[in-house]
N, C-alpha and C positions, 0 to 999 in steps of 0.2 A: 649365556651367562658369562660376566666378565669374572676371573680370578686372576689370583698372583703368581709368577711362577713359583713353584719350588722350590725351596732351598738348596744350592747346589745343583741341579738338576738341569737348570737351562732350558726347561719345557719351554717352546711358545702358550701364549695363553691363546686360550679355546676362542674360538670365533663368535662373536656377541651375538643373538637372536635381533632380526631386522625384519622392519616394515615399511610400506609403500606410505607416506603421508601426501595425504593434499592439504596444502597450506591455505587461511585465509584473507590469500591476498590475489590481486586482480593478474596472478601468473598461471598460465596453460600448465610446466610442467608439475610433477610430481618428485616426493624425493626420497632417498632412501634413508632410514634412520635407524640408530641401534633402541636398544630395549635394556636400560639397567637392570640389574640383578634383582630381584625379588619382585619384579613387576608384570603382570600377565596381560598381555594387550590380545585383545581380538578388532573382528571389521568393527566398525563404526565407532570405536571408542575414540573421546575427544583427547587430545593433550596437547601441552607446552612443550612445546619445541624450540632451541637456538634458529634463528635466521639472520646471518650476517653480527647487527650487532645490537638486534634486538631479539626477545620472545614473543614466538606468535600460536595463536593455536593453529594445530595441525588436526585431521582426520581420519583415520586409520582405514585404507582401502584395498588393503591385500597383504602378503609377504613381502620382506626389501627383493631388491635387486640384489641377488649374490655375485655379480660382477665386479660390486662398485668394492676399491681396498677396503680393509678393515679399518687402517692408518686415517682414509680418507672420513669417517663416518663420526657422526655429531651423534650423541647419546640424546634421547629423550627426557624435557627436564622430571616432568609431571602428571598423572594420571588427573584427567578435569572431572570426570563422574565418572563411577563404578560401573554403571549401566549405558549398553552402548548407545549411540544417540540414531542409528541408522541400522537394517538389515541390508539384504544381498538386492532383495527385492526392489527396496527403497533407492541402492547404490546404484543396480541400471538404471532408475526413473531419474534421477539425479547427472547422469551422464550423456542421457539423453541431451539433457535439456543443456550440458558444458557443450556437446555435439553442436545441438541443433542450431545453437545462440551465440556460437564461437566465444565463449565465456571460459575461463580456469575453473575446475571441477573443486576447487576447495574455497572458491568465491560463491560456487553458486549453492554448497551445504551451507555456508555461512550465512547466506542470507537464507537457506531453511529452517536455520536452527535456531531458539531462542537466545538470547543476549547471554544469560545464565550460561549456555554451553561454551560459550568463549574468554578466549583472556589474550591479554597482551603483558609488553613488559613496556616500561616508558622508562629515560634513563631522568633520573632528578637529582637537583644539586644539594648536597648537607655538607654545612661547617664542619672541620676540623677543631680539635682542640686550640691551634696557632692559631687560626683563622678568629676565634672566640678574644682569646687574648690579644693580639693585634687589635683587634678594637678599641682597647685600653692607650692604643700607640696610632693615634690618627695620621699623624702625623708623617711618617713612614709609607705610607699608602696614599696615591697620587687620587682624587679627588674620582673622577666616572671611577676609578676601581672601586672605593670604597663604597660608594652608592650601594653596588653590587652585593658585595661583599654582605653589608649592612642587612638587604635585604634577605639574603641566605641564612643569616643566623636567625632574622625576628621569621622569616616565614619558611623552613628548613621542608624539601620537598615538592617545591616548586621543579616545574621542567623548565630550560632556557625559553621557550614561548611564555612560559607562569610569569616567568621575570622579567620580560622584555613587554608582557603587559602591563605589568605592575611600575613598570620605570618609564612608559611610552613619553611623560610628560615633560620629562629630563634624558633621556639616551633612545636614539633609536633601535631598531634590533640587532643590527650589525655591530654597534659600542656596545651592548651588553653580551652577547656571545664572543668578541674580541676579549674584554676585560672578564669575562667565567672563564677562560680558555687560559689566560695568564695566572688567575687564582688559582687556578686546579693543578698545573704547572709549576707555581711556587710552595703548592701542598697546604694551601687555608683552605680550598673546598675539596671536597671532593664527589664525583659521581656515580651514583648508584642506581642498580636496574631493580625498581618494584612492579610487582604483578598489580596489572588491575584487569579486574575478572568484573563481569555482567553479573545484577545481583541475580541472587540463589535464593530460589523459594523451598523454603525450608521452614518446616517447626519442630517444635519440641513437644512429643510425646510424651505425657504421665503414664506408667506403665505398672501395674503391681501386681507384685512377685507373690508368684506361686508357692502357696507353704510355708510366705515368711511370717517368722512369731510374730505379734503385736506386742506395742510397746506396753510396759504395766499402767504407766499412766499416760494417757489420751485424753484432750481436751477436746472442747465442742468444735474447734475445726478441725482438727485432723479425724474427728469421726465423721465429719461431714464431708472431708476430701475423699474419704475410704468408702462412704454409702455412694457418693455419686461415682468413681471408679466401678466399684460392684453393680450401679444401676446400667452404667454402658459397657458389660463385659469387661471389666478390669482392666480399659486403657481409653484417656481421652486428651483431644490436644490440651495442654497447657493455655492458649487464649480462652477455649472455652471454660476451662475449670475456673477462671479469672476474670472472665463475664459469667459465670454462676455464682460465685463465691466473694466474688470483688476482688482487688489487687493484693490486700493484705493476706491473701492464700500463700502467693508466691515463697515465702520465707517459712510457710510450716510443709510446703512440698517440700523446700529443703531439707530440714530437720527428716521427714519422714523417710528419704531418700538415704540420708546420715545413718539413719539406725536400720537400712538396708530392706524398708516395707515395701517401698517402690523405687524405680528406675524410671529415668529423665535420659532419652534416646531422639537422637534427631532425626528426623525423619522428610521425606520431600513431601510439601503441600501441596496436599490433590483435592483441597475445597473446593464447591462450587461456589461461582458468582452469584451475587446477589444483587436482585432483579431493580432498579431504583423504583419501576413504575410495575410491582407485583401485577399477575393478573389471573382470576380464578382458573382454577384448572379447568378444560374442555372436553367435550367428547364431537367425535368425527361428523358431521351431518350429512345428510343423504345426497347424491350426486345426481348429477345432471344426466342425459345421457350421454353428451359428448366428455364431461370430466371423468364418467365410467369407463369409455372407451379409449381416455387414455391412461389411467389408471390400468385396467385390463393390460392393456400392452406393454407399460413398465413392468407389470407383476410376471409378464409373460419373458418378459429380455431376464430378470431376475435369476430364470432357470436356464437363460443359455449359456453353452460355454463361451461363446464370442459373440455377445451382442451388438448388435448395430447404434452408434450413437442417434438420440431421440431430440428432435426440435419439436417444443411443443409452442405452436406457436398460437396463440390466444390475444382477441380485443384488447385493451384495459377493463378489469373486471370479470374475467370471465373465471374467475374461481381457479389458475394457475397455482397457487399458493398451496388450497384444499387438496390439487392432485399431488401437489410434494409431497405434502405432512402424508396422505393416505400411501402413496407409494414407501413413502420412508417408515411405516408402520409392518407392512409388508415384508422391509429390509431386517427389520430390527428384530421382529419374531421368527426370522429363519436366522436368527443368532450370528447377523452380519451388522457389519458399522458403516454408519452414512454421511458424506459430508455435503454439505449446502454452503454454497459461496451464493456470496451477494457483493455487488459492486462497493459499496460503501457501508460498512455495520454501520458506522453514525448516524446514516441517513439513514438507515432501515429498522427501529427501533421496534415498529409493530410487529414486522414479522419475528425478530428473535421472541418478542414476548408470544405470540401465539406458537413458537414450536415448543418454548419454556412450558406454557400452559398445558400444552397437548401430552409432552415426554418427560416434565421433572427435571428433575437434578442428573438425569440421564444424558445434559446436554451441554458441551463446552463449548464456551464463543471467544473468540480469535478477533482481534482487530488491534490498530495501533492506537485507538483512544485508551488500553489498559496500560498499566504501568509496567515495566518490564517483570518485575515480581512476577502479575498478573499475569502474562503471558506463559510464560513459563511456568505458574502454575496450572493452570489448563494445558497446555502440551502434556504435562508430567499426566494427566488424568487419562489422558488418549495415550499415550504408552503405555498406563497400568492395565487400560480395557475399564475403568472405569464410567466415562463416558463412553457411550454408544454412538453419538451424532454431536460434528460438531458445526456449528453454524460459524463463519467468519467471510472477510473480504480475503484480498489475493493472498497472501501469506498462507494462509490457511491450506491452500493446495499440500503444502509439505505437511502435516500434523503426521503425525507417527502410529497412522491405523494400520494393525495386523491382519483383522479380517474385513479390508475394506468392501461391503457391497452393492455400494449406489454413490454417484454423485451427480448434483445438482448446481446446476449453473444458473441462479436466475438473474432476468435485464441481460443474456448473454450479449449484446450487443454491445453495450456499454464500454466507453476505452477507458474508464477508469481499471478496468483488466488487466493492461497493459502496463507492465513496471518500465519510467521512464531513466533510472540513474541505477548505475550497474547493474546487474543481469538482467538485460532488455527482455525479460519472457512475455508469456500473454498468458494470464492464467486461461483462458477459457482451453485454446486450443491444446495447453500443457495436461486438462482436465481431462480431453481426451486420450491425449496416450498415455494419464495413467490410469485412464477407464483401463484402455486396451491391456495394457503390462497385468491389470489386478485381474481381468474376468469380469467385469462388473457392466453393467449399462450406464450413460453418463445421458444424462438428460438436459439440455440446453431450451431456457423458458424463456420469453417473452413475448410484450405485441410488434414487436417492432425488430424482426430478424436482422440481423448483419448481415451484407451480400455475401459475406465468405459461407455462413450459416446456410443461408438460404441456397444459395449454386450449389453446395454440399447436398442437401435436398434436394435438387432438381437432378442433381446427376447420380442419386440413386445411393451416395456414401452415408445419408443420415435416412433414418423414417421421419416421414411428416406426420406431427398429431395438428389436431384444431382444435380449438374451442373456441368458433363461428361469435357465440352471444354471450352479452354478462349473465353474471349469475343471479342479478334481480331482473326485476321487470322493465326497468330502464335502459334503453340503448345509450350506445356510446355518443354521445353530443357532436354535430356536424360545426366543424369548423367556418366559422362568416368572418370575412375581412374587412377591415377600415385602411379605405382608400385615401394614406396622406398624400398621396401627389397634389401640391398645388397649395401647400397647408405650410405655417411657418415651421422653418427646421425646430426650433426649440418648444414647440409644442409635447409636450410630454402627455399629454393624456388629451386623450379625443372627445368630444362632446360624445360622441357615441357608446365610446366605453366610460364618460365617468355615468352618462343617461344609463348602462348598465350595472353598475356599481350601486348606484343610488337605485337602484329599483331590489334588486337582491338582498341588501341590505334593509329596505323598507321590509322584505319578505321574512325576514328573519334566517336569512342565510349568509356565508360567509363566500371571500371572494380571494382568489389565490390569483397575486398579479408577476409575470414572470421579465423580466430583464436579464440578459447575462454578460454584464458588465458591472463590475462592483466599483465604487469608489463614488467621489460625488460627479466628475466632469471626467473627460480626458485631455480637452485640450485646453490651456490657457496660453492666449495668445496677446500681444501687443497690436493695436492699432497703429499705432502712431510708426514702431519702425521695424514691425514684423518680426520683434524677437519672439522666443516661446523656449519653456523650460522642455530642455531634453538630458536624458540620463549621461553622465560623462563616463560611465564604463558601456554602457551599451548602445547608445544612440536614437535610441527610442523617448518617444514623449514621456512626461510625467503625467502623472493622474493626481488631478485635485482629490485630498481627500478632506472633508470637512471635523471640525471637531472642535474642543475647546483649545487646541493650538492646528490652525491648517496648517497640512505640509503639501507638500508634489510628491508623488511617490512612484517608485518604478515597481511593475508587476514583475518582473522577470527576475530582477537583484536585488532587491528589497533597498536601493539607494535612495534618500529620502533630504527633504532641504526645509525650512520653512517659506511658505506660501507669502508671499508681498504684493499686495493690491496694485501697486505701482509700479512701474517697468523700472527694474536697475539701471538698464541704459538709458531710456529717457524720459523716464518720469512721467509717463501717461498711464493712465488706469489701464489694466489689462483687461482682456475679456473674456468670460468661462463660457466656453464651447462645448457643446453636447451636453450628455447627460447618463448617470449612471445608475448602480439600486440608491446608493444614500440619497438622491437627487430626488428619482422617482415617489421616495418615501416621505418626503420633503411636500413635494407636489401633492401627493395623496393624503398627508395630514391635515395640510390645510385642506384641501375639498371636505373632506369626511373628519373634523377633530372630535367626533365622538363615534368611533366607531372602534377605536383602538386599532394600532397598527404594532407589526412586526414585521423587521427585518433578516434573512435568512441569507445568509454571506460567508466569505470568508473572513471579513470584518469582523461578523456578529458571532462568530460561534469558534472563537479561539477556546480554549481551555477544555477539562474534560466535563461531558455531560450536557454542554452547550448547547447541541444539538437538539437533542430530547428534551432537554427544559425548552427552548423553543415551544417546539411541537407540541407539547403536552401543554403550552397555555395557550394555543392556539386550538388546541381539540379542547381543550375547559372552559374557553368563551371568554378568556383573560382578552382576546382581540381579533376581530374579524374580518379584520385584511393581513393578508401575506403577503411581503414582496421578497423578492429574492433572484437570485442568478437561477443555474440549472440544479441545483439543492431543493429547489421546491418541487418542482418537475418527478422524482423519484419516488414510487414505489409508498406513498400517502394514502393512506385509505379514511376519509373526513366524510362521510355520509352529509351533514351539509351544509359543503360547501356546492354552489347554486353557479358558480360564475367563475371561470379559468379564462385569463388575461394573456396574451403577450404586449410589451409597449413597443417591442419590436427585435427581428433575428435578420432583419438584413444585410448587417456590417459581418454577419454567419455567412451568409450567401456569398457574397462578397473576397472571399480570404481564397489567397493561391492553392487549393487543397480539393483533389480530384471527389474527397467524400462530404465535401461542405452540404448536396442538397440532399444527402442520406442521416448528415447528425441532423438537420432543419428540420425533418421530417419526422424523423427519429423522438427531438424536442419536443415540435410541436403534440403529434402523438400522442405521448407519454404523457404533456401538462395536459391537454383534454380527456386523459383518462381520472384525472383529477375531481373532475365536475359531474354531478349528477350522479351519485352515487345511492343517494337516498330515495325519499319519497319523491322528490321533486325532480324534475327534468334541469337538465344541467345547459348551459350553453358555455362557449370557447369563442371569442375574440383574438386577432389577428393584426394589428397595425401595421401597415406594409407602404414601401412608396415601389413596391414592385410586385403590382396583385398579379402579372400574367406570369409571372414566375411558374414552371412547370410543376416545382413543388409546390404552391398553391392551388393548384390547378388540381391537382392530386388532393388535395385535402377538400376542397370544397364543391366542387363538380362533381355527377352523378358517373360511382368509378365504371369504369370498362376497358374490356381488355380487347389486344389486337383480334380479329379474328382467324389471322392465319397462327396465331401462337402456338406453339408446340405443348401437347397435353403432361408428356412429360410422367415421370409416378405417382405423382397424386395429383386430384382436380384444382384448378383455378380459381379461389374465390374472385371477384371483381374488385369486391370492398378491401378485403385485406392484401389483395399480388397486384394491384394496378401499377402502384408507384415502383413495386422491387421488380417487375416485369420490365419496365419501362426504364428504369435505371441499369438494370440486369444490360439490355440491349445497349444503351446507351456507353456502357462499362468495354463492352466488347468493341464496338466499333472504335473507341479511342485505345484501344488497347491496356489498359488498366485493369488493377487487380476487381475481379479475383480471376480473372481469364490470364491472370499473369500476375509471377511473383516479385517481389523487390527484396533488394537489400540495401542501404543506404552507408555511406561510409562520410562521416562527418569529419575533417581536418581542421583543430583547432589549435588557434597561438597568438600571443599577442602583438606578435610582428604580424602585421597583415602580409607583406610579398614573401617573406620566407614563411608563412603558413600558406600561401597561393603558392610556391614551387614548392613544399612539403604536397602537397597535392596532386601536383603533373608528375612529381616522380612516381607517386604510389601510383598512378592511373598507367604511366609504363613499365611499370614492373606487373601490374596484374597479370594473367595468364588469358589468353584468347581460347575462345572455345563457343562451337557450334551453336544456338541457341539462345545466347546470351548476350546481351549487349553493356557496356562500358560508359554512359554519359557522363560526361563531366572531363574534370572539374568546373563548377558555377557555385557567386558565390550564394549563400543560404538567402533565404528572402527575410531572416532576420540575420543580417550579415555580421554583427557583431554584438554579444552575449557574455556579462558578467567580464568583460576587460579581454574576451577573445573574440578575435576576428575564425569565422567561419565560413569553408569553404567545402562544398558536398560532392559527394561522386553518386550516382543511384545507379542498381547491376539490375538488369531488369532481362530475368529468367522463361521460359515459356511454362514453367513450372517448378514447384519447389522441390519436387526432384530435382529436377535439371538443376536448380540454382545449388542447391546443396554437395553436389557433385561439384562445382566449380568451387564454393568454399573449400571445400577440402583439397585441391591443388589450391586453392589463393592461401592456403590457412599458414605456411613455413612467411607469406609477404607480410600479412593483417599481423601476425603474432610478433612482426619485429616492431623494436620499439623506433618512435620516428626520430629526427635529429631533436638533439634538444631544446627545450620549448613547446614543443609539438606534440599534441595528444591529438589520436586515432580513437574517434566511436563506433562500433557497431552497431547498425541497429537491423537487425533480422524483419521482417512481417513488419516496416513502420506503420505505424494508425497515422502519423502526418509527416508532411517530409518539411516544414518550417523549419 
């Protein structure tokens, strides 16, 4: 606690109480900070802290450094929530993972914590009183200043970027931060630092007091605000008392509150979500034997004290889902909490509604289609213990459970997992060390294992479950290919699959057709002198996209032109090249114009809710073809749909990336488990100009394994370990993960040769070490991104031991920042090294 000295006295003042903050910004260290007077900071509590010559939120992760001077030490500005946002438990999980991901430990809370939990300061410009009056005097003021100037009084609060938007059309940004810098200087503007904080979910409790007299006279609503109080125990939110009562309540709450009946307390909202597509409540139904016997063994990891992480690996269909919810029922009655990650909540709309159905209002969902409000009201419900189980995508791994006792990873395969812009984690494998940290079993679902999954299994670190067959009486539908070798490239649909389509639909069934390429074409090209629209920040082609204005569009930087039939340079009609989903929907309209179609994109499903509105008029018969990229492929359960399409994944095969025939297969997979789910027998279609592809080969050939194959801790199915058997081996011999780790070190700048020597000096300054090898610098296979030029280093470890060990001596080189211009990525575990 800071005081004064005493009068006369000459006391030094007492030494301030100090704490360790992690700040959230993309820096490794930690820093020491004082504690104003009347202010109680423990672990985890959020606040506002000076940095240089702004406010940032900071973290509280221990005691300060009593080293650092007293003189030296910046006071804390402000307490962000009362309640801390992290325990001790949660702070190693969190370290872990600044450890594991060579990330700053108050970057990687910040991207755990809801928006609500943080705040900045931003500095913004307001007039002066001179400044107001000089207006009166134009005359005096040289022209770009007054512009300035002008703008600051009519829109007071703007930041220099606010302004230098607002005037782009008259001053660039250089003449408006010149001409603010002289205003501020002659004392017309001035600058000031205001907080902006992530909104706060928060409401206002109606609350009535205990033993307070009643007014003598009460009208018919204040007697009506007082019986619905008394009918909910004597306190309800305020929106509810105003969706009962109507809006004209609000002003007799007041009065009531005036004459001290009741109290109006703000409070954090911890409502549950509400369901768009409700769905009756469930009860568990009876299991199979093999969904019993993995159930069994979750229920059994439940009671150890260090359970073994569990791959449950299952067909499509095979009732994976039924073993969650029954395991996670198991969790919840032995008075523990469960989380369930799924790769994409957008796309997984069924399954939230069946855990909704199964567990109530017992269950919070996490994803970033909510608004931040949103989110942060559900966190707030998993801190109170409110929720019991929360279902979300990768964010969801931090939610703030106390008695965490199961989690669930299903599609574990999926790289949607994997956070691509700052802290590079992977939720799956992050699930498991905080399986490990809590006590807990951490269960990994799907038909379609990840090599890293599956080797983990073989070599005895996970238990294998199966579930061999679906759970009706239909098998999973054998993949049959259409051989376009020999067939014109712009052939979009093969007589074979539309003879498919048209037959399924005579049957009265629906037909899911898969592309994963969005837009209308990718290439438009000139005849005449070989021009073709390419991105000027990145170098890559544009993609036609169609609509009631075409443009060219870049997938990567979203740089975008209008589309012109006729070549700029020499006036010959250009020509659209390939083909994408809008194209393919195009194609299939007209085949089928009464059959109804949808589109399933990143085009088609901007906004919130997109998703599910889709789906849900695709499951109500509003249309019986679907086409889409890898969004249709996910986690769909359409009883009947009769017919799963690809128009084709070869340009997948195709691509410099050692796991192209693992996603292929992965895909393909996955859309076949789409088909045949109901009454009817489902078939899967393949359009290929490379049917001897191994991955095909795998999917459509009668499976079989080596015979000298190593049996290994569990048996070898044929049908479900041919292809990971056979990749597994394949994996080894080239020396690739997961027989070996990576680390990828990306150097990017917009000078291309001083970002290629930003690169050769980081490769000799690394540290040498036994194990480990150093490739590079080369540059990326997409060498230039968003206006930088990209040049990679890959460290290629014999294990993530090993490599980790060498992190941490490389960690004082990586941690420096590079010359400037020059930004250094980490990316720990890449899913691709593009």
């Amino acid at each position: 606690m800071t005081g004064s000295p005493s009068a006369g006295t000459g006391a030094a003042e007492p030494p301030r109480p100090r704490v360790q903050l992690a700040l959230a910004l993309p820096v490794r260290d930690s820093f020491t900070y004082a504690v104003p007077a009347g202010m109680e900071l423990s672990l985890g509590h959020a606040v506002l802290a000076p940095f240089g010559r702004q406010r940032v939120t900071g973290y509280v992760i221990g005691p300060g450094d009593p080293s650092v001077p007293e003189a030296r030490l910046k006071a804390v500005t402000r307490l962000l929530d009362p309640v801390p946002a992290f325990d001790a438990e949660q702070l190693r999980f969190l370290q872990w993972i600044a450890r594991y991901y060579q990330s700053g430990l108050g970057e990687v809370i910040a991207t755990a914590l809801p928006a609500g939990m943080k705040a900045r300061s931003r500095r913004v410009a307001l007039p002066t009183e001179a400044g107001i009056q000089l207006l009166a005097q134009p005359g005096l003021v040289e022209e770009e200043r007054l512009l300035v100037l002008r703008e600051v009084v009519a829109r007071p609060g703007l930041t220099a970027g606010g302004l230098a938007r607002r005037l782009h059309e008259e001053l660039s940004a250089d003449q408006v931060k010149r001409q603010l810098d002289a205003l501020v200087a002659d004392g017309l503007v001035q600058l000031n630092d205001r907080e902006v904080r992530g909104p706060r979910a928060r409401l206002k409790l109606v609350r009535r007091l205990p033993d307070a007299p009643l007014p003598r006279r009460m009208g018919p609503q204040m007697r009506a605000v007082l019986d619905l109080l008394d009918d909910e125990s004597g306190a309800l939110p305020l929106p509810r008392l105003v969706e009962r009562l109507g809006s004209g309540i609000r002003p007799v709450v007041r009065r009531l509150q005036d004459r001290g009946v009741v109290e109006v307390v703000e409070v954090e909202d911890r409502r549950a979500l509400a369901l768009r597509r409700a769905r009756e409540p469930d009860v568990a139904p009876p299991l199979n034997p093999a969904q019993q016997r993995a159930v069994d063994a979750i229920t059994a990891a439940l009671s150890s004290p260090r359970p073994t992480p569990l791959l449950l690996h299952g067909v499509t269909g095979s009732g994976k889902t039924e073993v969650y919810l029954q395991a996670a029922a198991t969790a919840l009655a032995r008075q523990r909490q469960v989380l369930l990650l799924v790769p994409e909540i957008s796309l997984t709309p069924q399954l939230t509604g069946r855990v909704r159905a199964r567990f109530g209002d017992a269950v919070a969902v996490l994803h970033s289609g909510l608004t931040a409000a949103g989110r942060q009201q559900q966190w707030q419900r998993i801190r109170a213990g409110e929720a019991r189980l929360a279902v979300g995508a990768r964010s969801a791994l931090f939610a703030p459970f106390r008695e965490l006792g199961l989690i669930i990873v299903d599609e574990e395969h999926d790289d949607s997992y994997k956070q691509d812009e700052g802290v590079r984690y992977h939720a799956r494998d992050c699930a498991v060390v905080r399986g490990q940290m809590a006590g807990c079993p951490v269960v990994l679902g799907t038909a379609t294992p990840s090599l890293e999954s599956w080797h983990n299994a073989r070599l005895g670190r996970y238990r294998h479950l199966r579930l061999p067959t679906r759970a009706t009486a239909r098998s999973v539908p054998r993949v049959e290919l259409v051989d376009q070798r020999g067939r014109p490239p712009d052939e979009v649909l093969s007589p074979e699959l539309a003879a498919a389509i048209e037959e399924t639909l005579a049957a009265g069934g629906k037909a899911i057709v898969l592309f994963n390429r969005r837009g209308y074409a990718p290439v438009v090209e000139c005849p005449g002198c070989g021009g073709h629209y390419a991105c000027p920040s990145c170098g890559v082609g544009l993609v036609h996209h169609r609509g009631r204005a075409p443009r060219m569009l870049c997938h990567y930087c979203g740089y975008s032109q209008p589309f012109q039939p006729a070549c700029p340079s020499c006036g010959t009609d250009v020509e659209i090249l390939g083909h994408g989903t809008a194209r393919v929907e195009e194609v299939l309209a007209e085949a089928f114009p009464e059959a109804g179609l949808l589109r399933m994109d990143a085009d088609t499903t901007r906004g919130a809710g997109r998703h599910q509105e889709l789906l849900d008029r695709f499951r109500d018969g509003a249309a019986r073809i679907l086409v889409g990229t890898q969004m249709v492929a996910k986690g769909h359960d359409f009883p009947d749909v009769h017919l799963a399409a690809v128009v084709g994944v070869d340009h997948l095969l195709m691509l410099p990336d050692f796991r192209s025939a693992e996603r292929v297969h992965a895909l393909v997979t996955q859309l076949a488990g789409r088909a045949g789910r109901g009454e009817v027998a489902g078939r899967v279609l393949v359009q290929t100009r490379q049917p001897d592809h191994d991955v095909f080969r795998h999917l459509t050939d009668a499976p079989h394994l080596p015979p000298d194959i190593d049996p290994g801790p569990f048996p070898l199915d044929p049908g479900m370990d041919a292809f990971l058997v056979a990749e597994h081996a394949r994996r080894r011999r080239l020396a690739h993960p997961p027989w070996i780790a990576l680390v990828l070190l990306r150097v990017e700048g917009t000078d291309r040769d001083a970002t290629r020597n930003a690169a050769r000096d980081l490769v000799d300054a690394l540290p040498h070490a036994p194990g480990v090898q150093v490739k590079g610098p080369i540059a990326a296979p997409l060498s230039r991104l968003v206006g930088r030029w990209r040049f990679q280093v890959v460290v290629r470890g014999g294990s993530r031991a090993a490599l980790q060990q060498w992190l941490a001596r490389a960690g004082p080189t990586l941690s420096r920042s590079p010359r400037r211009g020059i930004r250094l990525r980490i990316d720990v575990d890449p899913r691709s090294l593009l």
